[in-house]
KOLGUFI-628659 format. One record per residue: y negated, z, x negated of N, C-alpha, C in turn. Coordinates in steps of 0.1 Angstrom, whole numbers, plus 5000, padded with zeros to 4 digits. Layout:
// residues N
YZXYZXYZX ...
This chain:
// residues 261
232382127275231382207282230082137283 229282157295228482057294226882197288 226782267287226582377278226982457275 226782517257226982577248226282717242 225582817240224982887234225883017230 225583017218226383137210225083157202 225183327202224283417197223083367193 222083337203220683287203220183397201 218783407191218183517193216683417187 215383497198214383417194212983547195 212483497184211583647184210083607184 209083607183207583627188207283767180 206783747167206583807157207583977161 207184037167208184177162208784187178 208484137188208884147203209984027201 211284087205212683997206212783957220 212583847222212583777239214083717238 215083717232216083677234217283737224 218083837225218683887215220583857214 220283787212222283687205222483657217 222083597228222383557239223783447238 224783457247225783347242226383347257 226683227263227083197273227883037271 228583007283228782847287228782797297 228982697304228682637311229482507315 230382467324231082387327230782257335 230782147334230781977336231182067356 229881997363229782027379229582157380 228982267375228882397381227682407382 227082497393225982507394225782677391 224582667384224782837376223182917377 223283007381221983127384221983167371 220783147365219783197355218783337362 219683457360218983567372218083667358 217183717366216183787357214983797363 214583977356213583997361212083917353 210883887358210283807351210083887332 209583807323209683867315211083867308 212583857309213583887306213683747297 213283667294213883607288214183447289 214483387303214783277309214483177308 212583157310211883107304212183057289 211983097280212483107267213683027264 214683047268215783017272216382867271 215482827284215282647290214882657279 213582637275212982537266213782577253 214282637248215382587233216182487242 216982507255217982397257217482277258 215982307264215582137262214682107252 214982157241214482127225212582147229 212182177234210582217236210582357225 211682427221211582557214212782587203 212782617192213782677186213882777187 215382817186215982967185215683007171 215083137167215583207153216883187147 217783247154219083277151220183187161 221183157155222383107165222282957169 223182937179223182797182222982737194 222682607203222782587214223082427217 224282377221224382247223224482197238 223882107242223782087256224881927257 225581907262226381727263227281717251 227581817243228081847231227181797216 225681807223224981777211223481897206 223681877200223282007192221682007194 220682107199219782107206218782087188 219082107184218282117170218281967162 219481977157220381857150220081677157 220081727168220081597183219181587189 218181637190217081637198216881517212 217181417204216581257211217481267222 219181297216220381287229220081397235 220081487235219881627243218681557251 217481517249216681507257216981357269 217781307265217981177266219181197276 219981317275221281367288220681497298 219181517298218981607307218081537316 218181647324216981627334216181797334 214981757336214181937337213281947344 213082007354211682057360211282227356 210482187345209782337347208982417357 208982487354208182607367206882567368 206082467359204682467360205082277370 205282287369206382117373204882017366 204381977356202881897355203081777361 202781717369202481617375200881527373 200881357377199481367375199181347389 198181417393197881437409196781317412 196681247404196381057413196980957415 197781007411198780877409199680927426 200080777428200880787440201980807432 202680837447204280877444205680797438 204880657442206080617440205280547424 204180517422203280477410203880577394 204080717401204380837388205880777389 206280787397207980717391208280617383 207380487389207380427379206880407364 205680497365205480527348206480597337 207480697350208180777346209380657340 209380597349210880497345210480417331 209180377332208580267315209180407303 208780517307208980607299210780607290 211180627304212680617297213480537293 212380407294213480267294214080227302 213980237316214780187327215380057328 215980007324216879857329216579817341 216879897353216879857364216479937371 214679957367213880087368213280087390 213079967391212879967410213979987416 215580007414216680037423216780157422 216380227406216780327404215780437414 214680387405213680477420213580467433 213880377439213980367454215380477458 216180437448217580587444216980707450 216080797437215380897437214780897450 214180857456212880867463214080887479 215080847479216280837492216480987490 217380977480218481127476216981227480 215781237475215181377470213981347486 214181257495213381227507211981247511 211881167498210381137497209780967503 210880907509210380797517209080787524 208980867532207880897541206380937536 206580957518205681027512205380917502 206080827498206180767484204880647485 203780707494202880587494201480687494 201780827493200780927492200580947478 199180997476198781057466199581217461 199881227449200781327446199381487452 198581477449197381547450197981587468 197781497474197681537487199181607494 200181567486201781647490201181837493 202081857501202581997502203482077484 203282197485204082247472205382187475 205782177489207582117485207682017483 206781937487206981757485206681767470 205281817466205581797452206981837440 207581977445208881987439209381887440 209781777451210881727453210481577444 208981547444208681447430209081517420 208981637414209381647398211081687401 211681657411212681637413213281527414 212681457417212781317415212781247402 211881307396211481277381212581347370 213181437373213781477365215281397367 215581357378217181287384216981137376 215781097376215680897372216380837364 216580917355217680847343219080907343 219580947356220481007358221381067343 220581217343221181247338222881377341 223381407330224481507335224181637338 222781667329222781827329221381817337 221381897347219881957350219382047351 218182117342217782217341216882267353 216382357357215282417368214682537364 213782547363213182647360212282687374 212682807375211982857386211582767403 212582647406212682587416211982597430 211982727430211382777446210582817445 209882877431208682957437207582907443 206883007451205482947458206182897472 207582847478207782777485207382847497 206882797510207182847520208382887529 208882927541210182957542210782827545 210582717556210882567557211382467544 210082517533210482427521211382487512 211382627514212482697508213982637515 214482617521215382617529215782427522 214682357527214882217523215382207506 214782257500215082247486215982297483 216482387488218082467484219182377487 218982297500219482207502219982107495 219082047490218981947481219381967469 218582077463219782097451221182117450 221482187462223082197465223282047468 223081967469223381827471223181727462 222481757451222481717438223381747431 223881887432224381957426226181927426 226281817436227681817437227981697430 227281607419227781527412226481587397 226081667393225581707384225181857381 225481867367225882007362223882077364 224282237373222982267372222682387365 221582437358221282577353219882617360 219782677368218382697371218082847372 216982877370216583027369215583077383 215883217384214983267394214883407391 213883497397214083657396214983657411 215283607417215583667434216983647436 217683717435219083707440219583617456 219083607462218783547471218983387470 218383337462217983177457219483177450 219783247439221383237435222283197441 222383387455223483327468223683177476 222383157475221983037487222782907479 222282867463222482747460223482777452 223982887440225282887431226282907433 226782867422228682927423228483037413 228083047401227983167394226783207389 226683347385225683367379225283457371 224483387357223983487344223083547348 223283677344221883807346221283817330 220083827329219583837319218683947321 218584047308217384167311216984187296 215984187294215284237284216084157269 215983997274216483917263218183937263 218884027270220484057266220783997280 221883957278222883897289223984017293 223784087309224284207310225284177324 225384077324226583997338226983887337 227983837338228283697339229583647347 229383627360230583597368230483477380 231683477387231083377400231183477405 229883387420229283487436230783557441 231583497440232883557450233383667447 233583657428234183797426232583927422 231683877420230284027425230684057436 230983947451230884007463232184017470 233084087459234184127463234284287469 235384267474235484437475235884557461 235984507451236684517445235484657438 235684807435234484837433234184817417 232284867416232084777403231884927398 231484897386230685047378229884997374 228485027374227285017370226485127364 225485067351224585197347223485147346 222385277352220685247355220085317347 219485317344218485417335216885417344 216285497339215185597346214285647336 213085637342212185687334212185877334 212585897345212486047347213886127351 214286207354215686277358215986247374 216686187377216786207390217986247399 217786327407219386447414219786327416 220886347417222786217420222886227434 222286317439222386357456221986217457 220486227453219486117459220185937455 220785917446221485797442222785787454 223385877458224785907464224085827480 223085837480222285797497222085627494 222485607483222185427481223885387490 222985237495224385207501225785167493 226685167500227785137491228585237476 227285317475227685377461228785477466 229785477460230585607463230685717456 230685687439230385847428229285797421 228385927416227585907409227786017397 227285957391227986047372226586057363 226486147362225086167350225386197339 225386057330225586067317224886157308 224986267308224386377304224286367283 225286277279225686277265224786177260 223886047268223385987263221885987265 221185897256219685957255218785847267 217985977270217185907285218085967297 217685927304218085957321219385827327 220485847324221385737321221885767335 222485677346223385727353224385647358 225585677358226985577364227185587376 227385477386227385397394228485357399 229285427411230585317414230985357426 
């Protein structure tokens, strides 16, 4: 497995942001980290990329243990966070190459000229990072995160901010990265999942409450689902949602519960 997590749980003094989370992850899959903001995700990445420890449980990424291993774990991934930090004077192809002294590159100019092809920043790689568009910039901490070609790559929040053009370009690209390296990346938008994954984890309120590939969710096959509500609401009015065919009000349990199928 090219990741591992069994019953993570991470807390922030009495607020539980992650509760026994346990998932895996298979060598070439590309995988939706789905959630609403707040759920969890966040959190998440950074124990896999040792920036955080879990309280409870375990998480190995490359078969090495995110705690125990640190140096290799960090040494087999690649990650672009959602804040992606960049230094915005430096030219494009100048941050690569600081990036490459960083990792030790051997044969750190073929490698980046690599990067800078695959992630099509040619035309840009003589600009100031400052002056790029939000997508050009993605596609440098995209760049930066591929250099030492690693197996696993993480993404945190990939698209946000994008406009529709650079939305479209980057999905791209990651689906094209994605076909010789294992991806986890997170988003709230269902949408960004469909577009670039093959499966995907739901996360809510720290618990993991789905886990499948896109083909069998968007099967015909029907599902059962339960929503909860702040207030009571008639089953008529749920029965008018598309698709739903019965609606069941769990009357035995506490709160405003209702079943879905």
């Amino acid at each position: 497995m090219s990741i591992e997590v069994s019953k993570v749980s991470k807390y922030y003094g009495q607020q539980k942001a992650l509760d026994e989370v346990s998932f895996s992850i298979k060598a070439g899959e590309i995988v939706g980290f789905l959630g609403p903001n707040g759920a969890g995700k966040s959190t998440m990445m950074r124990i896999l990329t040792t920036y955080l420890n879990a309280n409870e449980g375990t998480a190995a990424v490359n078969g090495h243990d995110v705690v125990e291993e640190q140096r290799e774990v960090q040494n087999s991934i690649g990650y672009l966070p959602e804040n992606n930090p960049l230094y915005p004077d430096m030219y494009v192809k100048e941050y690569l190459s600081f990036s490459a002294d960083v990792f030790k590159l051997t044969d750190s100019k073929k490698r980046i000229d690599e990067v800078i092809e695959e992630t099509g920043l040619t035309s840009h790689m003589g600009k100031k990072i400052q002056e790029l568009s939000k997508g050009y910039k993605q596609r440098v901490g995209l760049a930066n995160a591929l250099l030492h070609e690693p197996k696993v790559l993480i993404l945190d929040e990939p698209t946000t901010g994008l406009d529709p053009n650079q939305l479209v370009e980057i999905r791209q690209l990651i689906r094209k990265v994605g076909q010789k390296t294992t991806i986890l990346l997170s988003t709230h938008i269902m949408q960004e999942v469909e577009a670039m994954c093959d499966r995907v984890i739901i996360i809510n309120k720290g618990k993991i409450v789905a886990d499948d590939y896109l083909k069998n969710l968007k099967s015909d096959a029907a599902q059962i689902i339960e929503v909860e509500f702040d207030y009571k609401v008639e089953p008529e009015l749920l029965n008018r949602i598309d698709r739903v065919r019965e609606v069941t009000d769990l009357v035995n349990s506490p709160g405003f519960i209702y079943s879905l199928r």
